[in-house]
N, C-alpha and C positions, 0 to 999 in steps of 0.2 A: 049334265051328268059327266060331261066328258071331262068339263073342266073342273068339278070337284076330284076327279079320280085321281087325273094329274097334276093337282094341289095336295093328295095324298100321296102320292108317288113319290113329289119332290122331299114332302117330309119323310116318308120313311127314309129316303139315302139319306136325307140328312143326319138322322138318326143311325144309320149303319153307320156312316163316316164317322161318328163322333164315337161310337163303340170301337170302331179302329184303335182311336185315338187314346182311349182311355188308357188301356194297358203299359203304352210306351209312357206314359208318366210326364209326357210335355204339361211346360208351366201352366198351368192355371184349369187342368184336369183334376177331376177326383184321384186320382194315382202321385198325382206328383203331391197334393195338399196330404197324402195319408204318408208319406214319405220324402218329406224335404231333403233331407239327405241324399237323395240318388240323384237330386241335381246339382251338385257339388261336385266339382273335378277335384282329383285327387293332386297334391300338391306335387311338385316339377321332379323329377330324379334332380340329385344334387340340394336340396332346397332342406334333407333333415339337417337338423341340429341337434346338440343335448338336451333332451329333456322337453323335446314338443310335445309329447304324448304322457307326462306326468300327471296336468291339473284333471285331463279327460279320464285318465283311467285310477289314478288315486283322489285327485281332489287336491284341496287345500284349504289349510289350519291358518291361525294365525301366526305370522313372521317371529322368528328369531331374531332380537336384537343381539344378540351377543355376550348380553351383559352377565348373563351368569355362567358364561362360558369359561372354564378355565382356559389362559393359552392359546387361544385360536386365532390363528393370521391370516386377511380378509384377501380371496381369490376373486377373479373372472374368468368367466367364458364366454367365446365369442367364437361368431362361423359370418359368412358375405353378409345375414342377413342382418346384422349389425353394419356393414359400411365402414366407411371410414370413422376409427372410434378415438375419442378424447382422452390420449394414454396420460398426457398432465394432468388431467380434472381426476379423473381416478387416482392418478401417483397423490395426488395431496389430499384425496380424504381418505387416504391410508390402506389403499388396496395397494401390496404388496409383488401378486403374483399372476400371471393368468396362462390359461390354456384355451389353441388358435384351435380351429377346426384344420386339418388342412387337408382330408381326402374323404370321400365317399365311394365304398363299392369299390372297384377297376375305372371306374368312365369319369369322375368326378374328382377336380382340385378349386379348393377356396378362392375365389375370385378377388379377397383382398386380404388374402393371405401374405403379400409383401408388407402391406403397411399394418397390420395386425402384428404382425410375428416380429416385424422389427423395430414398431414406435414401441410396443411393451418394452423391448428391451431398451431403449433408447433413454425411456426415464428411468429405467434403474431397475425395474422388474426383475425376479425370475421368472421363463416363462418356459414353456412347453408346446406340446401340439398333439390334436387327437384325431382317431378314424371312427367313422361313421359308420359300422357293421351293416351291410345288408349278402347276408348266409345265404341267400337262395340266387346270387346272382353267378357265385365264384366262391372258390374254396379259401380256408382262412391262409393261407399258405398265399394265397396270388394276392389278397387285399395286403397282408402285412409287407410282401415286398412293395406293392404299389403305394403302401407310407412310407416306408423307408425311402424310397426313392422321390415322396417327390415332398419332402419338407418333415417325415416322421422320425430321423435319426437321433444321434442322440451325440453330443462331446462333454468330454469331463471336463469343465470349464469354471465350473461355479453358477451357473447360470440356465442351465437347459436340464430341464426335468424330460424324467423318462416319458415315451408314448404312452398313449391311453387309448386303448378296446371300448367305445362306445356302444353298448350291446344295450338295447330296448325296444319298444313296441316298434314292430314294421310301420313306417309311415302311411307306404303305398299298396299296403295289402295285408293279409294274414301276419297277427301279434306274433306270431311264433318262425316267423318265414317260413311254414308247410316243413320246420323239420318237429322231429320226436325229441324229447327230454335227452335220450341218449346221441340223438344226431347232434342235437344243437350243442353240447357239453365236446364231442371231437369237434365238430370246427371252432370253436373255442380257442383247444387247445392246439389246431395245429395253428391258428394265429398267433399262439402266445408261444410257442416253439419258435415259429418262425423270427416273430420280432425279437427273441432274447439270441437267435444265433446269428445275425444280422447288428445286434447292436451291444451285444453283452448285457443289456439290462432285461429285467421282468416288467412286464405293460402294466401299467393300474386298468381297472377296470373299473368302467363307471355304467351302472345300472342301478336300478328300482328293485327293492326285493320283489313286490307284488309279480315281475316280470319274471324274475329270478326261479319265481319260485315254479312258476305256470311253465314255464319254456326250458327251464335245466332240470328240473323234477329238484330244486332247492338245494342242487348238487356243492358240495363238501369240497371239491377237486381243486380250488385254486386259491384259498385262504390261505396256504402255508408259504405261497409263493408270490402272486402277484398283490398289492396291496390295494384295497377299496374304495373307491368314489362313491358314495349313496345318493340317490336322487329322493329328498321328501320336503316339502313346504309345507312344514308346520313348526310349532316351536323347540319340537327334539324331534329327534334322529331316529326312533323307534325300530322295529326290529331291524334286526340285518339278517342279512342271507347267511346259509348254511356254513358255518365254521369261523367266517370272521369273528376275534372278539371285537374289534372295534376299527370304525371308518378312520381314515388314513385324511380322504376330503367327503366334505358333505354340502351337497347342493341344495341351498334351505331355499333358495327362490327364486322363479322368473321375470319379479317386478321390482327389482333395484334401482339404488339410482344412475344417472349416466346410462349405463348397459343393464340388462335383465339380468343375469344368469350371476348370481354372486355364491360366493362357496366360503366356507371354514374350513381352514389347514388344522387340522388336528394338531397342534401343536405352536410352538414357538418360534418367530424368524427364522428361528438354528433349528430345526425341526425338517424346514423348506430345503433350506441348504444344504441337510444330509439327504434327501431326498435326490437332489441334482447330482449332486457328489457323486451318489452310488456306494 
């Protein structure tokens, strides 16, 4: 008897212990199978790029070739997690122009932002360089000096297009970074204050309207000023956010060839060039 009871004893704790276990969701519990998800680490500060959060929260159509495009001259974009990228193999199948990631936040700069930023130009590109928005870290006011300062300026050269405000899904937490339609629309703008009196120019902004529209309440306030970057993969460009008549650049996809991230300059060569200009 005795030693039945303590063949039931041992099972019940086994049974508490694995009741433990349950809730914390480790691998191969009912918790973690009902939510795979919660075992996924969130990816590294530093580590967003353009348009990571596009295919998860809108999807994707099929590609854009171009062909019935009037006028549009073929971009990239690129941030570390491209590496060292092949700016000849792109110069010759007629990519034109691109934009480097170069900061994230206050705490973040592009790890291969020299040879990005200077092989583009080196084959002949126009090129640029863009900021990684994350609003709930720092005001827009301290990220846009932290572009300017460390690769986000701007010369009138011919060659160096204005910065670009990368505003979309929080990588590493709440879509809206925990601010209100009205919050997120002033740190906007004092980023874009900030960058234009710093550099003379107005920032492009590149976002998703879906994001636009959830997280600015589809705000009106910077179509007459800053000009548009769209984030959509499909085969047109479909709505735009609040006021824009029409995208400036349009990011049709993240599976190109060479590098992912290919874009359409709305426009002709001379188009790109008045852009740099100013």
């Amino acid at each position: 008897m005795r030693v039945h009871r303590s063949g039931t004893t041992l099972a019940g704790a086994a049974l508490a212990a694995l009741a433990l276990l349950l809730p914390l969701g480790l691998p191969g519990t009912a918790a973690a199978a009902q939510d795979p998800g919660a075992r996924q680490a969130a990816p590294a500060r530093g580590s967003a790029h353009m348009g990571m959060g596009v295919i998860a929260h809108d999807g994707q159509g099929p590609r854009s070739g171009g062909a019935a495009l009037a006028a549009q001259t073929e971009g990239v974009d690129v941030s570390s997690h491209n590496g060292n990228v092949a700016w000849s193999t792109l110069w010759n199948s007629g990519v034109k122009w691109a934009y480097v990631k170069a900061t994230e936040g206050t705490y973040y700069k592009n790890t291969s932002f020299a040879q990005q930023y200077n092989g583009s130009y080196n084959v002949g590109m126009i090129r640029g360089t863009y900021h990684f928005a994350t609003p709930d870290t720092t005001t827009g006011a301290a990220q846009a000096d932290y572009f300017v300062n460390n690769g986000g300026g701007w010369s009138q050269d011919g060659r160096t297009l204005p910065g670009v405000l990368d505003i979309e899904w929080n990588p590493y937490g709440a879509a809206c970074y925990g601010k209100s339609a009205a919050g997120m629309v002033a740190w906007i703008q004092d980023f874009v204050n900030r960058y234009k009196a710093r550099t003379g120019r107005d920032a492009v902004i590149y976002t998703a309207t879906s994001w636009w529209k959830q997280c600015t309440g589809n705000s009106s306030a910077f179509a007459s000023t800053n000009p548009l970057w769209i984030a959509r993969y499909a085969s047109d460009v479909g709505e735009l956010p609040a006021g824009w008549p029409y995208y400036t650049i349009w990011q049709y996809t993240s599976s190109g060839p060479t590098v992912g991230d290919h874009n359409h300059f709305n426009g002709d060569y001379s188009r790109v060039q008045a852009l740099a200009n100013g």
